[in-house]
C-alpha positions in Angstrom: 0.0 0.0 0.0 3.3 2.5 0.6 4.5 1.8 -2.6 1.4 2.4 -4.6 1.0 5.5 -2.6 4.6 6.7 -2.8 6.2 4.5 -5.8 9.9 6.0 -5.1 10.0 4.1 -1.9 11.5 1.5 -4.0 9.3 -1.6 -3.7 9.5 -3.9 -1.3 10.5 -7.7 -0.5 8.1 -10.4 0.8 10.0 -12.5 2.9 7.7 -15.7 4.0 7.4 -19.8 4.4 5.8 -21.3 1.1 1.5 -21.7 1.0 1.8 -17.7 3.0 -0.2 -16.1 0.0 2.4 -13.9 -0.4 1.6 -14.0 -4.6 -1.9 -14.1 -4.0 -1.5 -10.2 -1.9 0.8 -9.2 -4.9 -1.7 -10.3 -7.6 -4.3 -8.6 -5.6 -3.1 -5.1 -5.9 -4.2 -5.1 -9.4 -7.9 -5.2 -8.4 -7.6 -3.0 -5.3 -6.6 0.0 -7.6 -9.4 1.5 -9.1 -9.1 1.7 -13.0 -7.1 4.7 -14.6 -6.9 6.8 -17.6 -3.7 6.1 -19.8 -3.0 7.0 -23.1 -4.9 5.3 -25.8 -3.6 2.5 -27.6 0.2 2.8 -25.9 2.6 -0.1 -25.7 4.1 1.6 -22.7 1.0 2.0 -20.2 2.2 6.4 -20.3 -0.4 8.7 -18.0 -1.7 11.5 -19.4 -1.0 13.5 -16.5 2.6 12.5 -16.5 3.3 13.9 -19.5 7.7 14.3 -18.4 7.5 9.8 -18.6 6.4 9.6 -22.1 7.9 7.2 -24.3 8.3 8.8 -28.3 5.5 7.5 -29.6 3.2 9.2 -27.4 5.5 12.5 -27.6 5.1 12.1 -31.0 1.4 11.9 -31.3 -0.6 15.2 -32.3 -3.7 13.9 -30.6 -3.8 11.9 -27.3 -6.8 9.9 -26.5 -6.9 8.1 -23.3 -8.9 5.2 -22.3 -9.7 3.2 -18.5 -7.2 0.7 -17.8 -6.6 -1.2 -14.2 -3.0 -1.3 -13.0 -1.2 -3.9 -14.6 0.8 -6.4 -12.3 3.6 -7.8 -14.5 5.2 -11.7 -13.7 8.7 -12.2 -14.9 9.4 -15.8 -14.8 12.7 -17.2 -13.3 14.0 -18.8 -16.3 13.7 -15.2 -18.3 16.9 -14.2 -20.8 18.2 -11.3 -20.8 16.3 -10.2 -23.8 13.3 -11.3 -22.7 13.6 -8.8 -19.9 15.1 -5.4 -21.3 14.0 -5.9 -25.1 15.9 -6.7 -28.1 17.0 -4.4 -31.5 16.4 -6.0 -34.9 20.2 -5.4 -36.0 19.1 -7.0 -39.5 16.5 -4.2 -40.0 18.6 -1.6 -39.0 21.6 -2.7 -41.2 19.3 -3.7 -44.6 17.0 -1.3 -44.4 18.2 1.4 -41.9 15.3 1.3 -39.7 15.4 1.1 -35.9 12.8 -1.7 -34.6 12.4 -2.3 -31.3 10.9 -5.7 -30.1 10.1 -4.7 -26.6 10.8 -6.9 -23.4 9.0 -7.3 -19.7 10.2 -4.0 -18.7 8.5 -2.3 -21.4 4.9 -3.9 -20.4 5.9 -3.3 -16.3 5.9 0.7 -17.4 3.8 2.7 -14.9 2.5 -0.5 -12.7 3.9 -3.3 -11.1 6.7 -5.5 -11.6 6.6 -8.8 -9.7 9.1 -11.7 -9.3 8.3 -14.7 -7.5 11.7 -16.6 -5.4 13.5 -13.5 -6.6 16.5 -14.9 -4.8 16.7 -17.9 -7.3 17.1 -15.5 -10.3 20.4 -15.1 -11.9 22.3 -11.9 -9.9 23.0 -10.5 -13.3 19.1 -10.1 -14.0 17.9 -9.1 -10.4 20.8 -6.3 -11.0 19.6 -4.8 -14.2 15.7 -4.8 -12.5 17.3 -2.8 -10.1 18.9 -0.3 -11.8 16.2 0.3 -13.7 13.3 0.2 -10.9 15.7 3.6 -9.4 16.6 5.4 -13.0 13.1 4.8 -14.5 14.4 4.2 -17.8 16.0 1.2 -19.6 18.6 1.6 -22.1 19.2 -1.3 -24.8 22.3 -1.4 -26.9 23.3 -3.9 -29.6 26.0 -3.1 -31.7 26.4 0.6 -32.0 22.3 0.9 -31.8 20.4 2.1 -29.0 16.6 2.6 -27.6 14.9 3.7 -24.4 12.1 3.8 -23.2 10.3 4.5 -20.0 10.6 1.5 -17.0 8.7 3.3 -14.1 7.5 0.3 -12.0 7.3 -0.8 -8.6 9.5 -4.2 -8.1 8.0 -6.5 -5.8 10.2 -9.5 -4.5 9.0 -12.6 -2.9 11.2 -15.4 -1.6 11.5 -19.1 0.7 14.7 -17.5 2.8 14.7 -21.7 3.4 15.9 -21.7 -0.6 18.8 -18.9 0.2 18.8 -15.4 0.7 19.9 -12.5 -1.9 23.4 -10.5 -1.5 23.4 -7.6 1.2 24.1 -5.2 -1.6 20.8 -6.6 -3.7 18.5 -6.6 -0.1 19.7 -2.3 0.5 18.2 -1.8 -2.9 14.5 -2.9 -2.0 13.0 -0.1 0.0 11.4 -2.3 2.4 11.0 -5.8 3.4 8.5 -7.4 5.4 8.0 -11.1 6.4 4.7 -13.5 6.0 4.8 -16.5 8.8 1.7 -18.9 8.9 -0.9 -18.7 11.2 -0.8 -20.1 14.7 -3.9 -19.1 16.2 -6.1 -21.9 15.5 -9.4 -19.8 15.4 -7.5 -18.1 12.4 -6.1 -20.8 10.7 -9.8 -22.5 10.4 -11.3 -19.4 8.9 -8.2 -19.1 6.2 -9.4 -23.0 5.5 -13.0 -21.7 5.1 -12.7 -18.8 2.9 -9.9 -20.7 0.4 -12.9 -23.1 0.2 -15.5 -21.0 -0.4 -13.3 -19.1 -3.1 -12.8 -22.0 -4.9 -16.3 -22.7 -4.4 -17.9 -19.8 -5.5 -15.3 -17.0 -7.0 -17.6 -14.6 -8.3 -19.9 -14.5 -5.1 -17.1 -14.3 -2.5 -15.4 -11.5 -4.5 -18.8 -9.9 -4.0 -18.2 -10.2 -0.2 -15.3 -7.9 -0.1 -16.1 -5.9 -2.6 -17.1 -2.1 -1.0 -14.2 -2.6 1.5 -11.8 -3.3 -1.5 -13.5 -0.1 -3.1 -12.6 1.8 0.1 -9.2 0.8 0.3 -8.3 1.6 -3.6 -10.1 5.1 -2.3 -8.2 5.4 0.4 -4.9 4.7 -1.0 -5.7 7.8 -4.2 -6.5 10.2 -1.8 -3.5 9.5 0.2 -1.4 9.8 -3.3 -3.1 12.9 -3.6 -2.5 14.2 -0.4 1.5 13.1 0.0 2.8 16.3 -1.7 1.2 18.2 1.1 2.5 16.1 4.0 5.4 18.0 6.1 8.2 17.0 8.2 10.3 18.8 11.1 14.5 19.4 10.8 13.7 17.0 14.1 12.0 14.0 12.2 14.9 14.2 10.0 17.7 14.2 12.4 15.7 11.8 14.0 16.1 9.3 11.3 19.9 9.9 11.0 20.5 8.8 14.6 18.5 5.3 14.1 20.5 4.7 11.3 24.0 5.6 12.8 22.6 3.3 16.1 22.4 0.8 13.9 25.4 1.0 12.0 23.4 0.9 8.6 26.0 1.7 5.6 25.1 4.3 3.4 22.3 6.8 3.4 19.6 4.9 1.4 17.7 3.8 4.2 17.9 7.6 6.0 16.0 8.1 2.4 13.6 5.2 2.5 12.3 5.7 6.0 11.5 9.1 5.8 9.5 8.6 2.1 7.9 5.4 4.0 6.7 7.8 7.0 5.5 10.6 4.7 3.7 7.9 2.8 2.1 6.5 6.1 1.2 10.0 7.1 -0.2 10.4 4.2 -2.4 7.3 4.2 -3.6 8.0 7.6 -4.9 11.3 6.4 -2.3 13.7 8.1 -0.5 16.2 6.6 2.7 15.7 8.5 4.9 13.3 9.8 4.9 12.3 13.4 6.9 9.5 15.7 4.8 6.6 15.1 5.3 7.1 11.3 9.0 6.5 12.1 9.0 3.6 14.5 6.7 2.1 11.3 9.1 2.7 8.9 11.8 1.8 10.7 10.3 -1.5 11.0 9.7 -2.1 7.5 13.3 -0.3 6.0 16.3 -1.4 8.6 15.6 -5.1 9.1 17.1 -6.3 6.0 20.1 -3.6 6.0 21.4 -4.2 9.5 25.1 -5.6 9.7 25.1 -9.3 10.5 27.0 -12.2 10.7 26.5 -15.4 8.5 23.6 -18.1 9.5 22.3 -15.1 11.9 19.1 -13.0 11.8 18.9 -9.7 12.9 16.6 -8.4 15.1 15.4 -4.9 15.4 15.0 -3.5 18.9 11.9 -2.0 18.8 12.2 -0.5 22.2 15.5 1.4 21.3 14.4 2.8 18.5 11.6 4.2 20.7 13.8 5.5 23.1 15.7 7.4 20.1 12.6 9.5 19.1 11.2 10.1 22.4 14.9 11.3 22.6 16.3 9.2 25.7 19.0 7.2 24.6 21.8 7.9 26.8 23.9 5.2 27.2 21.8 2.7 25.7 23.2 0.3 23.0 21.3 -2.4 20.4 20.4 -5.6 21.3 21.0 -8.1 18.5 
């Protein structure tokens, strides 16, 4: 819900034990956004109200027509090429007949909504490093032999992985904005009622979408008026510094995740209808953006002290040290 409110959080990574229905939340988000206008009859999914993302063909065209579209979500699969991913130039084309053609790839489909990879820590390094780079510049760049396109690649990569099937390289976990992780249920009363409704699903899709239908509307609601409401949200010189202590507390390399949290407590603000950022929008975000960029040692997990990071924006942290 962050990311769709504040898409330059940087996705996030869905850490969980397999049967979690950690897809099934991903594939949901598609129907929990209500439908939007984009650009009639474009390859790349461009807004008309984001006319500075435009791929060339809409910059192009002297009349823009729109139409309703709902947010796409976008499955890379794990054994995906290169090409596949980024897009390929027809170098035949462009030597016989001097024209640049451009077959495009995932990426080019992923434009403006959601990009989703499931056991993201089984995909080649390589690949998950070119998603990336792309998910922070917003563009991709193809080159093949002295030829190159670009297009807009403005979507929101969402991760989920088995950590029993490995885990991804530190400097691969910093670049998803946040990470949270999906445990099964232990409360019995619970468990049952997840039996019950994956039955009834199954049973009857149509009429158990119907269920859940006007709180699904609300939420999609909720989450536009927040996006509109995020440019107004403030934030304090103290929220800031704020931020810049947890991190240094927690030894946390770089300044990525100083970035992250405060986006990711705007955002929150912002979704709980406020128009400025207050303490409990940090401890959340610190929840959600330090876990998986705190320092540890191999075969360890890291815990986040909750209570210390508390302490630290109430202000009281004299002489008080992490717990790991």
């Amino acid at each position: 819900i962050l990311n769709m409110i504040y898409p330059q959080i940087g996705g996030v990574l869905i850490k969980g034990e397999k049967g979690t229905a950690k897809s099934t939340a991903v594939r949901g988000l598609s129907d929990v956004m209500p439908s939007r206008q984009e650009n009639e009859g474009c390859l790349y999914h461009c807004l008309p109200e984001a006319s500075g993302y435009w791929c060339d063909g809409c910059r192009e065209r002297k009349e823009q027509g729109s139409s309703l579209s709902k947010l796409q979500v976008v499955t890379l699969p794990i054994g995906a090429s290169e090409d596949r991913v980024l897009g390929t130039i027809d170098i035949e084309k462009a030597i016989k007949k001097g024209e640049k053609h451009f077959e495009p790839g995932i990426l080019a489909y992923a434009n403006n909504g959601i990009l989703y990879v499931d056991e993201i820590n089984l995909l080649d390094d390589h690949l998950v490093d070119l998603l990336l780079d792309c998910a922070a510049m917003g563009v991709n760049t193809v080159e093949r032999e002295g030829i190159s396109f670009k297009h807009p690649a403005r979507f929101t990569l969402i991760g989920t992985m088995n950590p029993e099937e490995g885990d991804l390289r530190p400097q691969l976990l910093d670049r998803f904005g946040l990470m949270v992780t999906v445990e099964s249920e232990r409360d019995v009363f619970v468990r049952t009622e997840v039996v019950k409704r994956r039955i009834a699903f199954e049973n009857d899709p149509e009429g158990f979408c119907s269920q859940y239908e006007n709180q699904q509307k609300a939420l999609g609601e909720k989450i536009c008026e927040a996006k509109n409401r995020l440019k107004d949200v403030k934030y304090s010189d103290y929220i800031v510094e704020t931020i810049a202590r947890i991190a240094i507390g927690l030894g946390v390399d770089g300044h990525r995740a100083d970035i992250t949290m405060l986006k990711t407590a705007q955002a929150q603000a912002a979704f709980e209808g406020r128009s400025e950022v207050v303490q409990e929008d940090i401890l959340l975000a610190a929840a959600l953006c330090l876990p998986h960029r705190m320092r540890k040692l191999p075969f360890d997990d890291m815990v986040l002290d909750i209570e210390w990071i508390q302490k630290i924006i109430e202000g009281n942290n004299d002489g008080i040290t992490v717990s790991i």
